[in-house]
N, C-alpha and C positions, 0 to 999 in steps of 0.2 A: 315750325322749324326747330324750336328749342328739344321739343320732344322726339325730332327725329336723330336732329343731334347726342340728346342721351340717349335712346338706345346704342344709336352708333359704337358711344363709348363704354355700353356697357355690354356691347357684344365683344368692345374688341377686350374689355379687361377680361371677359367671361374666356374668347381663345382665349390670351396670354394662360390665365388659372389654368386651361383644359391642357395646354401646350407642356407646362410645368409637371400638372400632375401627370401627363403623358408620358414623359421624358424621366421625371421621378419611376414610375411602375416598370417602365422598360429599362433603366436605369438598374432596379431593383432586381426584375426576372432575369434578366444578366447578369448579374453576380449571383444570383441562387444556379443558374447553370454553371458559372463559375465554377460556385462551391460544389454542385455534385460532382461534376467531372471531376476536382481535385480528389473526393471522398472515392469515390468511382475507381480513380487510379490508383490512392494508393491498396485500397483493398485488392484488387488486382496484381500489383504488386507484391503483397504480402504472399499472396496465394502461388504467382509466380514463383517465389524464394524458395518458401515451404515446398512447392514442389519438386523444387531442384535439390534440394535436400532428401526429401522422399526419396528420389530419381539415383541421389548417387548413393544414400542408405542401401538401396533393395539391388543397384546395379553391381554391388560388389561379390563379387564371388564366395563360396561356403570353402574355400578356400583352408587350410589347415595353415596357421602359424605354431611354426616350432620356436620356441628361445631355451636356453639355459642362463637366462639370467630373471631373478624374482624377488623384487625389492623388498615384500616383508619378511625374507628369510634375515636378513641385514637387521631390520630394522628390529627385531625380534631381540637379536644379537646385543645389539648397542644397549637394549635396554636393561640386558642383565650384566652386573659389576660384577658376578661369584667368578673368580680362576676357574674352577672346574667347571662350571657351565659353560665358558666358551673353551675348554680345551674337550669339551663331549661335542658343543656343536661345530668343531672343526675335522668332527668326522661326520657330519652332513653334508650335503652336499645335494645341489639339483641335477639331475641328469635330463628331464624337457620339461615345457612348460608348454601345453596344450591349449589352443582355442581354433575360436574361428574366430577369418577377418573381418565380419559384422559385429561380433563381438566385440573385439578392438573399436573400433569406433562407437559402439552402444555404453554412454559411459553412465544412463541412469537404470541402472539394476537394481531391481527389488527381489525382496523374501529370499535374499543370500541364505544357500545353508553350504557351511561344511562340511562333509564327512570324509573320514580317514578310514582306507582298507590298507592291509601289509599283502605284500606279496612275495611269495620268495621265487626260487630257479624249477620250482617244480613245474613239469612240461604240461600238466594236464589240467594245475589248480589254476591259469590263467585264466581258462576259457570257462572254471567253472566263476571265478573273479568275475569275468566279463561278463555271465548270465546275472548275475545278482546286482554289477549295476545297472543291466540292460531293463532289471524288474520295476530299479527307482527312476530311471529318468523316462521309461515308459508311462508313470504314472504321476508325473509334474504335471502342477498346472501351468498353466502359460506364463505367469509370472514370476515363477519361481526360477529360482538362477543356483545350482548346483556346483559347489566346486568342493572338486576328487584332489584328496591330499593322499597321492599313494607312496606307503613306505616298504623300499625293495631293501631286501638282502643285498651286499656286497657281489654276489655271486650272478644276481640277475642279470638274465640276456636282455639287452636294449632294445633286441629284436622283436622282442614280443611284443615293445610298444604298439607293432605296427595296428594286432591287434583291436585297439583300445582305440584305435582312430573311426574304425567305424563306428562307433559310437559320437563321436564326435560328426560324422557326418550326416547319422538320423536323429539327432539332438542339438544342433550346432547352435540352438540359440537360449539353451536352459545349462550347458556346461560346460564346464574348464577344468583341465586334468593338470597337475603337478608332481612331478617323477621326483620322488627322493632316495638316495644311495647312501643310506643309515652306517655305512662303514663297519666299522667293527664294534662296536656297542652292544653289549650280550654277548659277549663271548663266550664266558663261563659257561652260558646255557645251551649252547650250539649242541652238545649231548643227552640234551634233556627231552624228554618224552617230547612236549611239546620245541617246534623249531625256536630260533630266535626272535625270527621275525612276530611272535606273539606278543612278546615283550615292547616292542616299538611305542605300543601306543602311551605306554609310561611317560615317554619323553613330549611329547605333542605340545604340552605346556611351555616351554623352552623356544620353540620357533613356528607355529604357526596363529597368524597374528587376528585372533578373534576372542571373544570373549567367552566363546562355546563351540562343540563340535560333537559329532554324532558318529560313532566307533559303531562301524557295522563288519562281523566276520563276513569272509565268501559264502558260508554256507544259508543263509538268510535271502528271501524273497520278501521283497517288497508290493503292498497290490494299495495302497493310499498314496496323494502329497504328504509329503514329510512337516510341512510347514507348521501344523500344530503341535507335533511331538517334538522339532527344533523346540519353539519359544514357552516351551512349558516353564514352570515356576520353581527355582531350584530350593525356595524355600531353607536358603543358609546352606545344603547340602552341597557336596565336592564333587557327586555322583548319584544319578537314575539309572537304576536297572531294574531286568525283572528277577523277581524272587527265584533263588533257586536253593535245592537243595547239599547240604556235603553232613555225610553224617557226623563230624567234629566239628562242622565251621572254620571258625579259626581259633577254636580252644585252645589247640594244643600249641597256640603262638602267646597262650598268658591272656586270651581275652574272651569274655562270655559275653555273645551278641547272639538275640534273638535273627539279626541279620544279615541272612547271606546273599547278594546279586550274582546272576550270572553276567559274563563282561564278555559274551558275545554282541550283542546291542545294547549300547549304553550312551545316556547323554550327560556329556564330561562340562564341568563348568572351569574353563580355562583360567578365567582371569580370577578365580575364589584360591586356586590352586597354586597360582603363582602370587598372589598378593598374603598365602599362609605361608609360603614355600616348601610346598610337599613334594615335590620335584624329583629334589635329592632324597627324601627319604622311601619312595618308591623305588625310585635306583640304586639306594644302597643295599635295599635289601634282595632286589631281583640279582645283586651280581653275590653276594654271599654263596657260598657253594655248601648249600641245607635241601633237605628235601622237603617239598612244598606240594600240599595235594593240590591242585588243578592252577599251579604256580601262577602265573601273571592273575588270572581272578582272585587268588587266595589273595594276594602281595594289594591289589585294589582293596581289598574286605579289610584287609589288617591295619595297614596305614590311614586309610581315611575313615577309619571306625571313630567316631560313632557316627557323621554326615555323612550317611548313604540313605538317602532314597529311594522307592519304588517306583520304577514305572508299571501304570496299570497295565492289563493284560489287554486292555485295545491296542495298544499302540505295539506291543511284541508277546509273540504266545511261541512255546512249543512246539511242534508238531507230534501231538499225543497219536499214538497209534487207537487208540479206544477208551471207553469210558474207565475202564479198570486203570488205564497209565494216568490219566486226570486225578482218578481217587488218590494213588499211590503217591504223586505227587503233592497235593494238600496235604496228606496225612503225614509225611515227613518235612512238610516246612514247621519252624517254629512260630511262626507268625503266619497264621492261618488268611487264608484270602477268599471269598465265597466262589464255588462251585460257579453259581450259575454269571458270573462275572468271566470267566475261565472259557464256559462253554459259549457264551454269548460274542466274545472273541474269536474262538475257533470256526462262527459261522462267518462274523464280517472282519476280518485280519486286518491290522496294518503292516506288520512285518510278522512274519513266520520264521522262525527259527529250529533247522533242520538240525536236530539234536539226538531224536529220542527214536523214532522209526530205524533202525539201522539193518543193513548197510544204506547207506544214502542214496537216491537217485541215481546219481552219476557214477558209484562204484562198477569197477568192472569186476562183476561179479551173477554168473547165470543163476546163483543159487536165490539172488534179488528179486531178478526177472520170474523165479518158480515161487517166490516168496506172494509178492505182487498178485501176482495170477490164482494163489491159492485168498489174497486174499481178497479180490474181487468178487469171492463166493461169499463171503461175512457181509451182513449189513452195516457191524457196528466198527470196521475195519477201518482206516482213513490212507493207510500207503500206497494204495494203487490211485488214489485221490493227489497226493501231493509227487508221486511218481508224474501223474501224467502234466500238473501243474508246472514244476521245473522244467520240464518236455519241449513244454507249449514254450515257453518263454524261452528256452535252448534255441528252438525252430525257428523263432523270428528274428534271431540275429544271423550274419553274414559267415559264421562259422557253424556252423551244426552238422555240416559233413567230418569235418576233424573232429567235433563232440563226440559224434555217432561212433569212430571209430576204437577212440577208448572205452564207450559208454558200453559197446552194444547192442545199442539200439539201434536201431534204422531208420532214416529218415520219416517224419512222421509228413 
């Protein structure tokens, strides 16, 4: 009896234990479902939000915003105390300010670059404008974010913005265009060989709000990302360009330098130039009424001599008609640069600068077209080379019928 009795009680402690730890394990796998489900949801969640984010990112339209208003013109302002510097930049002024409305809302942009083209009322240099930046934003990488500082003549039609909008609508997510109406600043030079509008990029320093910026003429094709000639190393200098040649330099201004840049493509260090205040003495001398061999580049060579720089022949070359125009060209720089650095650019370009091949692609002129054609017979020839290259890149924009018509050419 006794031993029937302990089992008895050591069955029933034995359930109670089993009961417990029973009630413990289910207890336990209930709160572990608990806890995924809560993990579960909010992951879910998360991915819901992100999505509707995505959702309203990608559901907005490519849509074009216009404004005329640009707070770092302002801001630029405030920060210069000189009188004369804000009574020059009260003949600035914005006339649009260009994006897209993905843009606007896309507030983490990476590999900013500036660059600044002038543009005056000429009816034909727009569309050669529009080819040259049609060359750079064809050839951004995806994370690069472009933004067009364009400085117009007084004189320029609004109209032609309309233009520059197609661009913005097969690039609408690498740039942003900003209309400036430079007033009457250079006036003095308004009779001078070259327009006013050359003179522009003097002032840049004064109002747009960056630390650097990359001055490209219309005539120049672009076939790289800009990103590595942006952030190059300005190494104390006020200016990179590529070497060129003037048989005085700028001697006959009282200064003997080995050298001289050309200031068709050049990379400007904004914040070195206003932190020296070379500003005003570029502008003093651009309105002085003297004669200046290839003016606005001379007035660049003179002022900020001796911090001028080179940029290598990767990043901007020529366009040499043949081996003879490359020699002729070494042999009158003072500061010699090797041949095979020269020619090794001319196969892989970053920018091309249409200078030396004359009359230019786009001239309306049949004697070009007979030019070209004789020299498609030369092997060692390059103009019917970079005729057809501006062509190509003419064709792929939304205007090449209206090119066609001053060019000459016909549709290709």
């Amino acid at each position: 009896m006794k031993m029937k009795k302990i089992i008895k009680i050591k069955k029933k402690n034995f359930k109670r234990k089993y009961r417990k730890i029973k009630k413990f394990h289910y207890f336990k796998f209930k709160n572990a479902k608990i806890t995924k489900f809560i993990i579960i949801s909010i992951i879910i969640s998360f991915i819901g939000y992100f999505h509707l984010i995505y959702m309203k990112f990608h559901s907005l339209s490519d849509k074009i915003i216009e404004s005329s208003e640009y707070e770092n013109l302002n801001l630029i302002k405030n920060k210069s105390t000189d009188y004369d510097s804000m009574k020059l930049l009260g003949e600035i002024n914005i006339i649009k300010h260009l994006f897209s409305e993905k843009i606007k809302n896309y507030k983490r942009r990476k590999n900013i670059i500036h660059i600044t083209v002038s543009l005056n009322n000429n009816e034909n240099y727009k569309y050669i404008l529009m080819v040259s930046m049609y060359s750079v934003l064809s050839n951004c990488n995806k994370k690069t974010f472009v933004i067009y500082h364009i400085l117009c003549s007084p004189d320029f039609n609004e109209l032609s913005i309309e233009i520059f909008k197609s661009l913005l609508n097969k690039f609408s997510h690498n740039v942003e265009m900003i209309f400036y109406n430079m007033g009457n600043i250079f006036m003095n030079r308004r009779k001078s060989f070259h327009t006013q509008t050359t003179f522009y990029r003097l002032v840049t320093p004064l109002f747009i709000d960056s630390d650097r910026i990359i001055h490209l003429d219309g005539d120049t094709l672009t076939f790289k990302d800009l990103n590595e000639m942006y952030n190059l190393d300005f190494n104390d200098n006020y200016i990179l360009g590529l070497y060129d040649y003037l048989s005085k330099g700028v001697d006959y201004l009282g200064i003997k330098s080995n050298i001289y840049i050309n200031a068709g493509v050049i990379l400007i260090n904004l914040k070195k130039i206003r932190e020296d205040n070379k500003t005003f003495e570029l502008i003093n001398l651009a309105n002085k009424k003297i004669d200046l061999k290839s003016e606005d580049q001379t007035i660049l060579n003179y002022i900020l001599h001796p911090k001028i720089g080179r940029l290598n022949s990767k990043y901007c070359i020529f366009n040499f008609e043949d081996s003879s125009d490359i020699k002729v060209y070494i042999d009158k720089l003072r500061t010699k640069i090797p041949i095979e650095e020269v020619e090794e650019a001319l196969k892989n370009p970053t920018i091309i600068h249409n200078v030396v091949c004359y009359p230019k692609p786009w001239d309306i002129n049949t004697l070009y077209i007979k030019h070209v054609s004789s020299c498609a017979q030369r092997d060692d020839c390059s103009c019917k080379k970079y005729f057809d290259i501006w062509h190509n890149f003419a064709n792929q924009t939304d205007y090449y019928e209206e090119i066609s018509k001053f060019t000459g050419v016909k549709k290709l």
